[in-house]
Structures are given as C-alpha cells and as structure tokens.
N, C-alpha and C positions, 0 to 999 in steps of 0.2 A: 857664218855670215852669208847672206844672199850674195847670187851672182852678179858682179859689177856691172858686166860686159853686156847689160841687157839694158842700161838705162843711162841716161845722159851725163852732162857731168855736173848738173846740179841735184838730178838725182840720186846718181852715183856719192855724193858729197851728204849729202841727208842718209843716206843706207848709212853709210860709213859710222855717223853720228847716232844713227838710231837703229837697234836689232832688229826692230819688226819692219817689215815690207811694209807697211801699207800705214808707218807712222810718221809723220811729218811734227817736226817740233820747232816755232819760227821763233825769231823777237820779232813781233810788228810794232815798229814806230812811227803812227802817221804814213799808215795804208790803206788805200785806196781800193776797196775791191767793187771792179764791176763783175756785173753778172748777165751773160744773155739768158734771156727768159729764163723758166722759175726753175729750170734742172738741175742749180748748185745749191745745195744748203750748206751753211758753214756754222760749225757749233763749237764755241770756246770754251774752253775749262778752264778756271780759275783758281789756285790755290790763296785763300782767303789769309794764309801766312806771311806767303812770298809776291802773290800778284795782287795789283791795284787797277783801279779801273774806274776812269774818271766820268762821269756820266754829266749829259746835259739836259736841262730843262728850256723849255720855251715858249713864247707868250701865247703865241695863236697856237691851238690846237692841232691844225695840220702841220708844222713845223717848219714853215714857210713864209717869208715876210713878216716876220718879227723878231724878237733879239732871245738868242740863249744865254740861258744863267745855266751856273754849277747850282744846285741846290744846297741848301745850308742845314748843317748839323754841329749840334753841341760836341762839347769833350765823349760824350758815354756813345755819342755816332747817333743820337736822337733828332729825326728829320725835325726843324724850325721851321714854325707856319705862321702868318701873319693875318690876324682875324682883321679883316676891311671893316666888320660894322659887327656893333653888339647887340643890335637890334635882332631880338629872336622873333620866329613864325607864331603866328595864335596857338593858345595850345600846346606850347614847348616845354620840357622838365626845368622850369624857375624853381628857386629854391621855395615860394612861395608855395607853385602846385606842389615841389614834393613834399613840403610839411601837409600841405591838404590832402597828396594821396597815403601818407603817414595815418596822418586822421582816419580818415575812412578803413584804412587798413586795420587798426587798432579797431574802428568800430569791429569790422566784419569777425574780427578775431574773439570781442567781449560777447558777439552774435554767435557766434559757432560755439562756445564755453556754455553760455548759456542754454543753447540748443542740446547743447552736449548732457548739462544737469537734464533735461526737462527731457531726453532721450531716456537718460536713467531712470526718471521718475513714472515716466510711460513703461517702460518695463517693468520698473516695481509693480504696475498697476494694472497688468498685460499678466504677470505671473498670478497676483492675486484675482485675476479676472478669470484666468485658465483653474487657476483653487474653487473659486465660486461656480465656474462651471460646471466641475467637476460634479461637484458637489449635489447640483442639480440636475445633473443626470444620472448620478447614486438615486434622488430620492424623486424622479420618472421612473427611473425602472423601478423603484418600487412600488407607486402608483400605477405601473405597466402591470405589475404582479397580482396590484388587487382584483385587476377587473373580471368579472365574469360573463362572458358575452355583454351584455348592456349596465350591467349592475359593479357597484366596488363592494368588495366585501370587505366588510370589518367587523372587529369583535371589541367589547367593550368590557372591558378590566375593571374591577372595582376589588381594592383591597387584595389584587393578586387573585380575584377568582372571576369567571364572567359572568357578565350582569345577567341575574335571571329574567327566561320571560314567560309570560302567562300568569305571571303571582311570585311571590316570592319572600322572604321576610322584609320585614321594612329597614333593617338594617344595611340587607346587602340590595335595598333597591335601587332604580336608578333615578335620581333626583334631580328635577329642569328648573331652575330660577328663569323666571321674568322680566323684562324690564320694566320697571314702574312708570316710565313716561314712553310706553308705545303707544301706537294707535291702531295697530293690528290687530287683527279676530287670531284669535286661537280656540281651537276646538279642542274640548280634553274626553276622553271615554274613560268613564271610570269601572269600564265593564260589570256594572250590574251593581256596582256595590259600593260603598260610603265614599263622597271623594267630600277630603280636605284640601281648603286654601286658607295659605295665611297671605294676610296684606287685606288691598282692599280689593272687590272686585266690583268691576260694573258692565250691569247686564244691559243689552239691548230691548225695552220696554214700549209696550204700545201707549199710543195717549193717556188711552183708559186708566192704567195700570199706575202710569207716571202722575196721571193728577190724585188717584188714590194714597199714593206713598206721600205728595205733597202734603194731603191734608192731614197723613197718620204723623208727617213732620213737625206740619204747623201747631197740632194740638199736643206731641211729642214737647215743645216746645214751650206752650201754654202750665202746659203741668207742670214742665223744671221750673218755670219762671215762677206756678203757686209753691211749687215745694222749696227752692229757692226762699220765697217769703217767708214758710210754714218754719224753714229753718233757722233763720233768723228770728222769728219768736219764739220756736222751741228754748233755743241759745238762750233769749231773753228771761222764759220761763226759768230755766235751769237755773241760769246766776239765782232768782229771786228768789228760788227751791232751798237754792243750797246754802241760801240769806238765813231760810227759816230755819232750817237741819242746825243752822248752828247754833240759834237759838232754844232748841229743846234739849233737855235735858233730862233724859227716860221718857216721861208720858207728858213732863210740865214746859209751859213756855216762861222762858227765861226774860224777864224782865227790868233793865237798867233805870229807875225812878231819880230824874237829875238833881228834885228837890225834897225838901224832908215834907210829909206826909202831916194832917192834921193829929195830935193825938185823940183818942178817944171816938165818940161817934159823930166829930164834928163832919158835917158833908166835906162834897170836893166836887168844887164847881157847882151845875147845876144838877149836879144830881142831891141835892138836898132836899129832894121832896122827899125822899121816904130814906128809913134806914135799912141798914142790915142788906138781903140782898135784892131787896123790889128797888130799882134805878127809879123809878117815878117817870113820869107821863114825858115822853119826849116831841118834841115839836119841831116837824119838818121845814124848814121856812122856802124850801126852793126844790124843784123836781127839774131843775132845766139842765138839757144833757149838751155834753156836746155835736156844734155844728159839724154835718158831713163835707164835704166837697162840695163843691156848686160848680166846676169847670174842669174840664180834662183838656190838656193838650200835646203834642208830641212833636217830635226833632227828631234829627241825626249829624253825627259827625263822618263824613264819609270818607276824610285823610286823616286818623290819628298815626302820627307820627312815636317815634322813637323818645322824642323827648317829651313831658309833661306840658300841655294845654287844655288852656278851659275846655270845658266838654260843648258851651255852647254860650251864645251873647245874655246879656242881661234880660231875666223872665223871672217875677215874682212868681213865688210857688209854696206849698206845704209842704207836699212829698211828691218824691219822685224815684221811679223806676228806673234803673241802667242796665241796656243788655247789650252783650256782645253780639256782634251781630253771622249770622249761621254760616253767614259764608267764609267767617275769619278762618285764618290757618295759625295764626299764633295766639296769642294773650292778651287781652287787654285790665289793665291794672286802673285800679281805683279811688281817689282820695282825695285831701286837696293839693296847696298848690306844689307843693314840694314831692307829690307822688312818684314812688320810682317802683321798680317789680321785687325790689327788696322789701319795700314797707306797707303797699299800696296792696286793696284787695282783688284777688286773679281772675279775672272772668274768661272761660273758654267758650266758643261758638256755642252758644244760643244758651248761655246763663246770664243771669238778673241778679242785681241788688238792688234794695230798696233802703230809702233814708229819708226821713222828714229833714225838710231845709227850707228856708224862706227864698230862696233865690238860683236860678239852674247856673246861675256862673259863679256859685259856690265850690262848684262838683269839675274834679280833672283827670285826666285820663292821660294815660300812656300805653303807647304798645310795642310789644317782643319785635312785628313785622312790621315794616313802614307801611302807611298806605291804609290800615287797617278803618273799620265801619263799627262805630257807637251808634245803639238807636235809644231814644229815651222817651218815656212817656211822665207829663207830668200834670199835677193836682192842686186845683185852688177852691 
C-alpha cells in the first residue's frame, strides 16, 4: 500500500479503497464539475454491464434556450426517429426510380452479354484474320522468291514436264484459248510456219479489200440462192426419175391400160387413119406456151419472232423466193400456218426457198432467235 501520511484524508480514504496512486474511483450523482480554463480533462469509463448513463437531447442546437428530451429507443435499444414530412427531394431513390434504375441496370447487363458474344466473335474473326494473314505472307514470300531483279520467274508444267520452247510437239505444247467476245488485238507469230485457228477470226481490212469480200459475199450468195433452186428441181427430177425406174422393167416400159382394148385392127381413137404401126397424120391445134412473169416485187420481215407468223400482208403472186437473211445467227423455218422448227423447212443465213403460191400471206416463218430478218422476193 502507498504512504498515507503524504496525502489528505480524502485522499488518504481513496488510496485505502484503491491500490494504485494515481486511481480515483467515485459514485457521481448529480455532479457538478467546473473547470478553470481548458487544463482539466475528465474521461469516464463505462462498464456497459454494470454502468448506465442517461443522456440528453435538445431542441436548439447550441443547447441553450430550448427544452431537453431523453431520446427514445425501442426494446432491441434502436434510436426512434420521427419523419416530419414524406415529401422527398428531386431525384430521390422512390421505389419508382429504383425499378427504372433496375431497368437500365438489366439493360447495361443484356449490353455487356451481348458485347461479350460479339467480343467472342471478333476474336473468332481476329484468329481467322491472323490464319489469312499468315497465309499471305506464306504466299509474298513466295512471290518474294520469284523475282529476278525486275522479272518473276516462272516455269510452266504441262503433264509433269516443262513447256517447250522454240517448237515442240504439239502434244506437249502450250495451248492459249481466246475469248470469243473480245475486242482486243492480239498479235500471234507463228514463227515461219503454218498457224492454225479454230473459231472464227477477224481481220482488220482496208475498204478496198472489205468491199471486195462484199461482192465475193453477195454473189456467194446469189449462187446458194440458184443452187438452193437447182435443188429443189433436182429433188423434183429425182421423184419423177424414180416414177419412171419403177415403171421399167429390163429394157420395156410398163404399162397399166384401165380399159379393155379394141380387138383386132379396130383403131383407138384418132389414130385410125392408118394401121399397123404408121399413127397417121397428126394435127397440132395450138403452139401457145406458157405465160412468163410480167412483175417482180420484194419485202422483208425484219422481227421474225420465236413463234409462227405470216411472213408478210396480203400480195397476190405466183412464185416466190424466201431467204434468210446473212446477217441471221439462228434458223429460220418455213411453211404455213402451223410452222414450227420440227416440221417447217430450215433456212440458215443466206439460203432460199422457192414455191409457187397465189398469195405472199400464204407463206410463215418462225425463228430459233427472236428478232430474226426474212427477205423475199416475189413474181407475177
């Protein structure tokens, strides 16, 4: 125990109650502590078991001229607050906004998932871009590889061997197709010796030359159109030929008599002037041949369509010529009205048929190509 004799007798009375010097342990009930200026501080400890501690509230702020309350708490020791007004500020968490910042939250959420695929898919598409890349710069450096100073070199394989040059056989050579609707020059050397082309070719021609090959065209033309004719009477001859062929029989002509014969040396008809084998005096009564043409005229149809139409308006006529016309690319078909390219006869660019007919809108035509050009010429 500390020395008594050093301290008063209510210090002395606190040592006694308390081992340490410098501990003071009071009951205060409704004490009053002043304090000269700020040199005293006094700090209580509370055991929350054993000590209570009543506390006040008050109306004004400075705590002064106004009335103190205890403050109020439930059973659990929950401070009680009394909302003056339910009126909230602009802008406040109402359950309204937080269902709308729910909303939007949910939006941001189906935006970020989305973002998220569409991340994925950009990488799918980033790997196969870096694959593509790759790729072409595999096949730069190989293009890197061909070059020779200003030239790429390349070797040209055919059949596993390389193309010959300067000649070669024509199996292992190397063979260039054309486009048939260019309109470019190409220049070919056929170094000294035979060049073949298949297809068609066309040369660049001076007037001279061009109006020459016209007229070798136009009378090219004239010809198929007589032999074209000459064909058609051949044809005609033939049937007649092979009329007679079947009428002989070895060296005799064969002759069918519908009615029975006079017997004996009665005549037949007017050959009864004489018998046996003198016919007797015959008497020509008429030398008059047939009339030729007296008028030529000519047409054209310049849209023969796909389907069958007259070849031209009503034009009395004898005979008349039908030609396709040079410039066609398909077929034009022949006959009358029912003409189709199954039944009807074929005319290709610059052939003729010929047929007597009283009337040019007797005669119908159809063509392979729409658009097609009949020309015709006809005779009265």
């Amino acid at each position: 125990m500390a020395d008594a004799h050093k301290y008063s007798v209510q210090e002395a009375l606190n040592i006694v109650l308390n081992t340490a010097e410098d501990a003071l342990k009071v009951d205060i009930d409704n004490v009053t502590l002043t304090t000269e200026g700020s040199d005293i501080n006094l700090e209580v400890h509370t055991d929350k078991a054993e000590d209570s501690m009543l506390m006040f509230s008050h109306t004004v702020k400075t705590g002064s001229g106004g009335t103190s309350y205890v403050p109020l708490v439930d059973s659990d020791g929950h401070l009680q607050v009394d909302a003056l007004s339910s009126a909230l500020p602009s802008g406040a968490a109402t359950a309204a906004n937080q269902s709308t910042i729910i909303g939007h939250v949910d939006g941001i959420e189906t935006l970020l998932t989305a973002a998220n695929v569409d991340h994925a898919a950009i990488e799918v598409l980033l790997t196969a871009i870096d694959a593509d890349t790759d790729a072409i710069k595999t096949a730069v450096q190989v293009l890197d590889d061909w070059d020779d100073s200003n030239y790429a070199n390349v070797n040209i394989n055919l059949a596993g061997s390389d193309a010959p040059t300067g000649g070669g056989a024509e199996s292992g050579a190397l063979r260039v197709t054309l486009a048939n609707d260019s309109t470019g020059v190409v220049s070919v050397d056929d170094g000294g010796g035979a060049l073949t082309v298949d297809g068609t070719v066309t040369a660049n021609l001076s007037a001279t030359d061009n109006a020459v090959l016209d007229s070798i065209l136009t009378k090219n033309t004239e010809i198929d159109a007589v032999l074209d004719t000459i064909k058609v009477d051949t044809e005609a001859i033939e049937t007649a030929v092979e009329l007679l062929d079947n009428a002989i029989s070895g060296s005799e002509m064969q002759v069918d008599v519908v009615g029975s014969l006079p017997a004996g040396s009665a005549a037949i008809g007017k050959l009864a002037a004489n018998s046996g084998v003198d016919i007797g005096d015959v008497d020509v009564t008429s030398n008059v041949q047939p009339a030729g043409f007296g008028s030529i005229g000519h047409g054209n149809n310049t849209d023969v369509g796909t389907s069958a139409e007259v070849l031209a308006s009503s034009q009395a006529c004898k005979h008349i010529d039908v030609m396709a016309a040079i410039a066609n690319t398909g077929i034009i078909y022949v006959g009358g009205s029912g003409v189709t390219a199954a039944n009807g006869i074929g005319l290709y660019a610059g052939d003729v048929y010929s047929l007597d007919i009283d009337n040019v809108n007797d005669v119908y035509v159809v063509a392979s190509v729409n658009g097609e050009d009949v020309q015709y010429v006809y005779y009265n």
